[in-house]
C-alpha positions in Angstrom: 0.0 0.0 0.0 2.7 2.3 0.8 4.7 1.9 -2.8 1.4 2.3 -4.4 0.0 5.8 -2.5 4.1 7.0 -3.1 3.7 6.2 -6.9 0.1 7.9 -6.8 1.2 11.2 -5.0 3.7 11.8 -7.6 1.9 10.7 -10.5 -1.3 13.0 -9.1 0.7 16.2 -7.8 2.2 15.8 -11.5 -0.9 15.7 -13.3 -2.3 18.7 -11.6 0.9 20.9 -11.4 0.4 20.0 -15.5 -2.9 20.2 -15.7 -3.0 23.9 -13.6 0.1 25.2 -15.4 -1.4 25.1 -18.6 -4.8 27.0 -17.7 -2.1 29.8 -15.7 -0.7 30.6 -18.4 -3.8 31.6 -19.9 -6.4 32.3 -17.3 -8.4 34.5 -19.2 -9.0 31.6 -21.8 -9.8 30.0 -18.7 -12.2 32.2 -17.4 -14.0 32.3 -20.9 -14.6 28.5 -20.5 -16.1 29.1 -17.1 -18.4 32.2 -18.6 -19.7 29.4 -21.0 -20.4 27.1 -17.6 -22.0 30.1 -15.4 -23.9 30.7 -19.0 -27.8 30.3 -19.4 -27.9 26.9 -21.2 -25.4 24.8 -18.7 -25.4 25.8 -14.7 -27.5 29.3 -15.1 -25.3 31.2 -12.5 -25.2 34.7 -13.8 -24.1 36.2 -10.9 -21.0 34.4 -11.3 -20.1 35.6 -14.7 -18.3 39.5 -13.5 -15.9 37.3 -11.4 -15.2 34.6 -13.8 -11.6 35.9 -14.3 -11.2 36.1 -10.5 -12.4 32.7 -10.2 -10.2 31.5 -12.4 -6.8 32.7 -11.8 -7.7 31.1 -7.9 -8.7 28.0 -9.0 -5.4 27.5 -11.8 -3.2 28.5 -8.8 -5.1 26.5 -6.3 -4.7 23.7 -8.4 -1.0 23.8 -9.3 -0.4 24.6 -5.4 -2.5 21.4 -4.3 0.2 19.2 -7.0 3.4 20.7 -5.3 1.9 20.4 -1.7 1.0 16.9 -2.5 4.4 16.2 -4.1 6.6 17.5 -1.4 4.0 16.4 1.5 3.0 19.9 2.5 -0.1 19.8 5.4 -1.3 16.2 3.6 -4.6 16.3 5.0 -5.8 19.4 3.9 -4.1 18.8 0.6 -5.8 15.7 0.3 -9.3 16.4 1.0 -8.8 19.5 -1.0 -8.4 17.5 -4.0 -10.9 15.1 -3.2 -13.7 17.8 -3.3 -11.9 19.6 -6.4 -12.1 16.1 -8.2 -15.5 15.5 -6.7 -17.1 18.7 -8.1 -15.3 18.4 -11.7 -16.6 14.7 -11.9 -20.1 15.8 -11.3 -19.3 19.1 -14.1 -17.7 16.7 -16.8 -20.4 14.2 -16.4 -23.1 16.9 -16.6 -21.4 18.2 -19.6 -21.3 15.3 -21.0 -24.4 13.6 -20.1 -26.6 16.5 -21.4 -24.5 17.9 -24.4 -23.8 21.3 -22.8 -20.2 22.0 -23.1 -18.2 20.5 -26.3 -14.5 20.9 -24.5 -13.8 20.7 -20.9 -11.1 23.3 -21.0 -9.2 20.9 -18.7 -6.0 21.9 -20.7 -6.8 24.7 -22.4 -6.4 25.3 -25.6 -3.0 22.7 -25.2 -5.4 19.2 -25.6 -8.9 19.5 -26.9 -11.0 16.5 -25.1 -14.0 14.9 -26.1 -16.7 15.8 -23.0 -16.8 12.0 -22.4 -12.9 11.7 -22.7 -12.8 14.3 -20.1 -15.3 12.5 -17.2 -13.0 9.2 -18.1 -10.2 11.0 -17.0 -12.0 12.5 -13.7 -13.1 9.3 -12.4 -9.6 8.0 -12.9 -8.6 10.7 -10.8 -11.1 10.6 -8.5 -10.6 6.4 -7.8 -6.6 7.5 -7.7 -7.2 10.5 -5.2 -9.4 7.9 -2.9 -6.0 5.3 -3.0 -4.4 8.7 -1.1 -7.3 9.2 1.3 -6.9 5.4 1.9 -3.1 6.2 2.6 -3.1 9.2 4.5 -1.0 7.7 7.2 1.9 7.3 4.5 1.9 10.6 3.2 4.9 12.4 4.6 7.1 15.8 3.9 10.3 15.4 1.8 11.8 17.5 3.5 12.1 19.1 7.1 8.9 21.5 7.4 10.5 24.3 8.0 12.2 23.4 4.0 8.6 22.5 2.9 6.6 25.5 4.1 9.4 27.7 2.3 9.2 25.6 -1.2 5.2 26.1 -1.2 5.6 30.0 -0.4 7.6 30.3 -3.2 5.3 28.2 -5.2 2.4 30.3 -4.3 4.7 33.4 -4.9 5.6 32.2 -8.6 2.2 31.5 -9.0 0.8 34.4 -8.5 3.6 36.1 -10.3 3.2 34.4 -13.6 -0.7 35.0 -13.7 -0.2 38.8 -13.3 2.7 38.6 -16.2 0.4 36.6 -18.5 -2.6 38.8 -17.6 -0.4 41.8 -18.7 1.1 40.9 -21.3 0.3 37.4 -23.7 0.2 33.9 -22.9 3.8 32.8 -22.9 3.2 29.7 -24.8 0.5 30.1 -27.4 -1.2 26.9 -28.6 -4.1 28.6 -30.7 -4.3 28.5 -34.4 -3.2 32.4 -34.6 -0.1 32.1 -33.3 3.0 34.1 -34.5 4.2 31.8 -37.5 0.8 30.1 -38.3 -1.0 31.5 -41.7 -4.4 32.4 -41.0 -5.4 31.6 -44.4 -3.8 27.7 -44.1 -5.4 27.0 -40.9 -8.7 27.9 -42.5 -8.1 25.1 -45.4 -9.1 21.9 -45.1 -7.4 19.6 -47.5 -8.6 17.7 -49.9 -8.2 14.2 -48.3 -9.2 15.4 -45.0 -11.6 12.4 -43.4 -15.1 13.3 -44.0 -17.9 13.1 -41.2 -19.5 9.5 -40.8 -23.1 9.6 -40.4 -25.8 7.3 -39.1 -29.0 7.2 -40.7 -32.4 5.5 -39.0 -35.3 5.4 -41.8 -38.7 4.6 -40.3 -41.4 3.5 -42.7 -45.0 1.9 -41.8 -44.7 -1.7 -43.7 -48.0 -3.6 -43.2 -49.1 -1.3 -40.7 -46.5 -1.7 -38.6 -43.4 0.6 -37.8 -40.2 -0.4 -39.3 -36.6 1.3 -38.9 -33.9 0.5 -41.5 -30.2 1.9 -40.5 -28.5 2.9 -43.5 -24.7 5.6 -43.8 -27.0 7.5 -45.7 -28.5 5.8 -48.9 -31.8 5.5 -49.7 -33.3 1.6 -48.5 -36.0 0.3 -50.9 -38.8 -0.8 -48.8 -42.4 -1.6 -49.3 -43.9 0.8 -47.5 -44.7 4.2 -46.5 -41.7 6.9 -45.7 -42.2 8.3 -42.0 -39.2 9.9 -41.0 -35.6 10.0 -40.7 -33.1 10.7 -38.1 -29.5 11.3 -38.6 -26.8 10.5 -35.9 -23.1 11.6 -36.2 -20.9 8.7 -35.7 -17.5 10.1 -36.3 -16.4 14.1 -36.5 -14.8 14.5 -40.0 -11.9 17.3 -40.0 -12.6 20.2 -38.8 -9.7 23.2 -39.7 -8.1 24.7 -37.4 -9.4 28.0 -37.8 -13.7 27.6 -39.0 -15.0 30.8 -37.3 -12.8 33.8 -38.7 -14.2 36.5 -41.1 -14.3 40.5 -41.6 -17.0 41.4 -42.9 -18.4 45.6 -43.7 -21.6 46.6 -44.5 -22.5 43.4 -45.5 -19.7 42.5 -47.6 -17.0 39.4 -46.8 -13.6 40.9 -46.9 -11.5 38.3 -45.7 -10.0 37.1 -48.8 -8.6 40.5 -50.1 -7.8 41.7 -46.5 -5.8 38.3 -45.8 -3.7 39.1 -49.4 -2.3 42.3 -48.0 1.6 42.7 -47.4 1.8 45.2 -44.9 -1.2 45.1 -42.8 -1.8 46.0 -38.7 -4.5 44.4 -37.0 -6.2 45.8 -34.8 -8.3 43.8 -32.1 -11.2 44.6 -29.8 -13.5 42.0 -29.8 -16.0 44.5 -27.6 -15.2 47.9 -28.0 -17.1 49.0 -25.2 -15.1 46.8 -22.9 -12.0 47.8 -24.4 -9.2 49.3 -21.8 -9.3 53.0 -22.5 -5.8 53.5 -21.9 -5.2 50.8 -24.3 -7.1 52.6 -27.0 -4.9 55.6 -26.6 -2.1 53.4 -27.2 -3.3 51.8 -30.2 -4.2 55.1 -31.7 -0.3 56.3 -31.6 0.6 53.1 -33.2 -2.0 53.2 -35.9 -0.9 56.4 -37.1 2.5 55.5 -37.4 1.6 52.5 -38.8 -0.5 54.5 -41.8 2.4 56.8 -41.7 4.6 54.4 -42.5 2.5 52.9 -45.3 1.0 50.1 -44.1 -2.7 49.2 -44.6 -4.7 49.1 -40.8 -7.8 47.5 -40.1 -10.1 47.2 -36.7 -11.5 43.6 -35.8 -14.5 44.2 -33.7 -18.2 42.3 -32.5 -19.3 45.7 -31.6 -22.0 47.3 -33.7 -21.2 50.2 -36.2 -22.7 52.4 -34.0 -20.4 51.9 -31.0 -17.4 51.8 -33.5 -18.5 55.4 -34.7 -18.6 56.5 -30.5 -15.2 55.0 -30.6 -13.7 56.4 -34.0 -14.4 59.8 -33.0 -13.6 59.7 -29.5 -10.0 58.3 -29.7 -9.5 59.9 -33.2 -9.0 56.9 -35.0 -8.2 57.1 -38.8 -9.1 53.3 -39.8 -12.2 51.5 -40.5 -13.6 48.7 -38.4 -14.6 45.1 -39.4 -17.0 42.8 -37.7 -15.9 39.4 -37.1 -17.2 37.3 -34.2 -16.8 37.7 -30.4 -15.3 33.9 -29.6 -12.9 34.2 -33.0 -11.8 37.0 -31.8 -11.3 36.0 -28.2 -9.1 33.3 -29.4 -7.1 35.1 -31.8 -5.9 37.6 -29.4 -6.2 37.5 -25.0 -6.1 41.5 -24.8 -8.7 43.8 -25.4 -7.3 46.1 -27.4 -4.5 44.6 -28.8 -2.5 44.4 -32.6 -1.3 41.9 -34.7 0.9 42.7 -37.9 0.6 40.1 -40.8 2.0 39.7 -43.9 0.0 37.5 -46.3 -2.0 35.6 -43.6 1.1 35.0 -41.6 0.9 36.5 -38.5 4.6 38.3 -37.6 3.4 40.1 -34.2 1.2 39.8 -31.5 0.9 42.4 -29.5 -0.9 43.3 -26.3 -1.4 46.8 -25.3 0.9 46.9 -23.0 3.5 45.8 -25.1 2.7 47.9 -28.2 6.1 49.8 -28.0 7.5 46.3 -29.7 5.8 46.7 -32.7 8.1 47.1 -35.4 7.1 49.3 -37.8 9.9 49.8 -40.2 8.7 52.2 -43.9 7.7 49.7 -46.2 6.7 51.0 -50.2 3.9 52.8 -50.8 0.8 50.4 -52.1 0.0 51.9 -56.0 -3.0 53.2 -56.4 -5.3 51.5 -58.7 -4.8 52.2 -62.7 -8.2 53.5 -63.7 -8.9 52.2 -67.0 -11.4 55.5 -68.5 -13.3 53.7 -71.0 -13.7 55.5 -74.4 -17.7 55.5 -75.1 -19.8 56.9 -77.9 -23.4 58.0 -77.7 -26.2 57.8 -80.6 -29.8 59.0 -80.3 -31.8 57.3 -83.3 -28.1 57.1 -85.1 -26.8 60.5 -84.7 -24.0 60.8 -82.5 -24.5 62.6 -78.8 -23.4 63.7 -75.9 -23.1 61.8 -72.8 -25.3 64.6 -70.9 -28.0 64.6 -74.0 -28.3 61.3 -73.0 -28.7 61.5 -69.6 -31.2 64.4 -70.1 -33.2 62.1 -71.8 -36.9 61.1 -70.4 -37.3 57.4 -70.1 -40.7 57.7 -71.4 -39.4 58.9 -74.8 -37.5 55.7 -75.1 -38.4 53.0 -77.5 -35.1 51.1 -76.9 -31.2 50.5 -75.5 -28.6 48.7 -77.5 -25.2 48.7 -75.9 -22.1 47.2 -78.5 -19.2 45.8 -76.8 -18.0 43.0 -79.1 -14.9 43.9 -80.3 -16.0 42.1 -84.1 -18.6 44.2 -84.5 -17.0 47.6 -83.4 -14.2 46.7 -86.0 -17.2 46.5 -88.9 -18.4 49.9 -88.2 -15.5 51.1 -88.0 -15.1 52.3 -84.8 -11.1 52.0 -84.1 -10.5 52.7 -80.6 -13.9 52.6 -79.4 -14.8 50.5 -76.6 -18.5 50.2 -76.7 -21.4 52.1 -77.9 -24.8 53.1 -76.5 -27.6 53.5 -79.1 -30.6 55.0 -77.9 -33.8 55.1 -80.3 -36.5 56.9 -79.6 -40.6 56.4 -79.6 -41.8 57.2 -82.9 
């Protein structure tokens, strides 16, 4: 018993000193997963939602304290039963979760390991029958070290702790596991390839044979029975391939921009996924940089879920000289944990990310000015019942005076009326 509660403790304190690092170094990706928990359609607890972040960094440092207490064999009892009701309450979550269809990923590891809801309850009652071999073995659980040694390595712990949050909650996440990380392509992790796995599907045909109900399962073909078609119902046996990135767009006034945005060389990024949210000092910030980045020749955007009319509030309060995009909220959350913040790209590729805080980094060397667009004037003659006009005698015309509109483009038949240089013509003829 005593080989097998050592072999636990470590293998425990391990998992949660894993397990709680990842979510520290991104708690507010943390504390978005437990808005979606506290949200209407899973636990209803509103009142929660204002103190999700608080929440959070507490229970990521709780939890990587409880794996180095258990470890060294700091206060065993109280570290013990600690984990026993934090296993205990995140058994009954998972299994909720999971039981009911409410939440798709756990967040157990962030964004490091996505897990299945069922995957994720597995895992808890392996911990939970693994924490019970501790309580079991209470008695065996001893300190490392002298106390005095002990107590000093978990204040330090809990120092470091609580240092890293407030770096990561300043700055970025030090390690970024998200598809928008500097390096990744935007445009890649949007593409699925073309021998990607496709979804497997389940289909249940009822039909009334002979009076009688009858369900055929079929992956999706038609059966050929002798009856009457009732119904169908589809059931998703395996998730085909899902890119990376499925969620991202800019759209303005209606129109997707992604495409042409995501071509540019030289383009700053600007983030705010709720604009009324947004830190104000941080807005001030990103204003300096914006103009130096237009300065400086590079084409800047704004990436917002806030409606135009907030964005205009915003535009002319702060000053800013660049036009906002609407993408949505949880895209945008996950791109970027900083509200304002800026990315620079080149192509897709993302070269920076920047927090506020950090925007002084931003490297914003001259880059060529962008040509302006070569307008093509099109050379265009006019005829009213085939004499030759003006533009404006056109134009002046009233429609109800007009029998007919022929408009010539093809090159052939400009050629045959000899119409060198021409690129179309408008004929006009008139109500007799």
């Amino acid at each position: 018993m005593k080989v097998l509660v050592g072999i636990t403790r470590i293998f425990v304190g391990v998992f949660f000193i894993i397990s709680g690092f990842i979510k520290l170094n991104d708690p507010i990706g943390f504390a978005f997963k437990l808005e979606e928990y506290f949200g209407p359609t899973v636990l209803d607890l509103p009142f929660f939602t204002p103190y999700a972040l608080v929440i959070s960094v507490f229970v990521v440092i709780f939890e990587v304290l409880l794996g180095i207490f258990l470890i060294f064999g700091y206060k065993p009892k109280f570290t013990i039963y600690s984990l026993l009701a934090m296993i205990v309450f995140f058994t009954f979550l998972t299994w909720y979760s999971a039981y009911f269809d409410k939440v798709k990923d756990c967040g157990c590891f962030g964004d490091a390991m996505k897990m299945e809801p069922w995957e994720s309850f597995g895992k808890d009652v392996v911990l939970l029958v693994l924490i019970l071999i501790l309580v079991a073995g209470l008695k065996y659980i001893k300190p490392f070290f002298s106390k005095f040694f002990t107590t000093i390595i978990s204040l330090l712990g809990f120092i470091g702790c609580l240092g890293f949050a407030y770096y990561v909650l300043m700055h970025l996440p030090v390690i970024d596991f998200r598809p928008y990380k500097i390096g990744d392509n935007i445009t890649e992790n949007m593409t699925v390839p073309e021998d990607a796995p496709p979804a497997v599907s389940e289909y249940r045909w009822k039909f009334k044979v002979n009076g009688e109900e009858k369900i055929i399962t079929t992956n999706g073909t038609y059966p050929t029975v002798d009856g009457d078609f009732v119904g169908v119902e589809t059931k998703i046996i395996k998730e085909g391939y899902e890119a990376p990135i499925h969620d991202f767009s800019m759209e303005r006034n209606g129109e997707d921009a992604t495409q042409d945005i995501l071509q540019e060389e030289h383009l700053i990024m600007i983030v705010a996924y709720n604009l009324e949210k947004a830190n104000e000092e941080g807005l001030e910030i990103i204003k300096v940089a914006s103009e130096k980045a237009i300065k400086n020749n590079y084409r800047v955007i704004g990436l917002t879920a806030t409606g135009p009319e907030e964005q205009e509030r915003i535009n002319k309060k702060y000053g800013l000289h660049f036009d906002f995009y609407f993408c949505d909220e949880t895209a945008l959350k996950t791109i970027v944990r900083s509200n304002p913040a800026v990315l620079k790209l080149n192509k897709g590729t993302i070269i920076q990310k920047l927090h506020f805080n950090d925007i002084d980094e931003l490297e914003l060397p001259i880059v060529p000015k962008k040509p302006e667009p070569v307008k093509v004037v099109e050379k265009v003659l006019y005829f009213i019942d085939d004499n030759a006009v003006a533009k404006n005698e056109v134009d002046e015309l009233d429609a109800e005076t007009i029998e007919a509109v022929n408009v010539i483009k093809d090159a052939v038949m400009l050629k045959e009326m000899n119409l060198v240089g021409v690129d179309s013509v408008i004929k006009v003829t008139l109500k007799k």
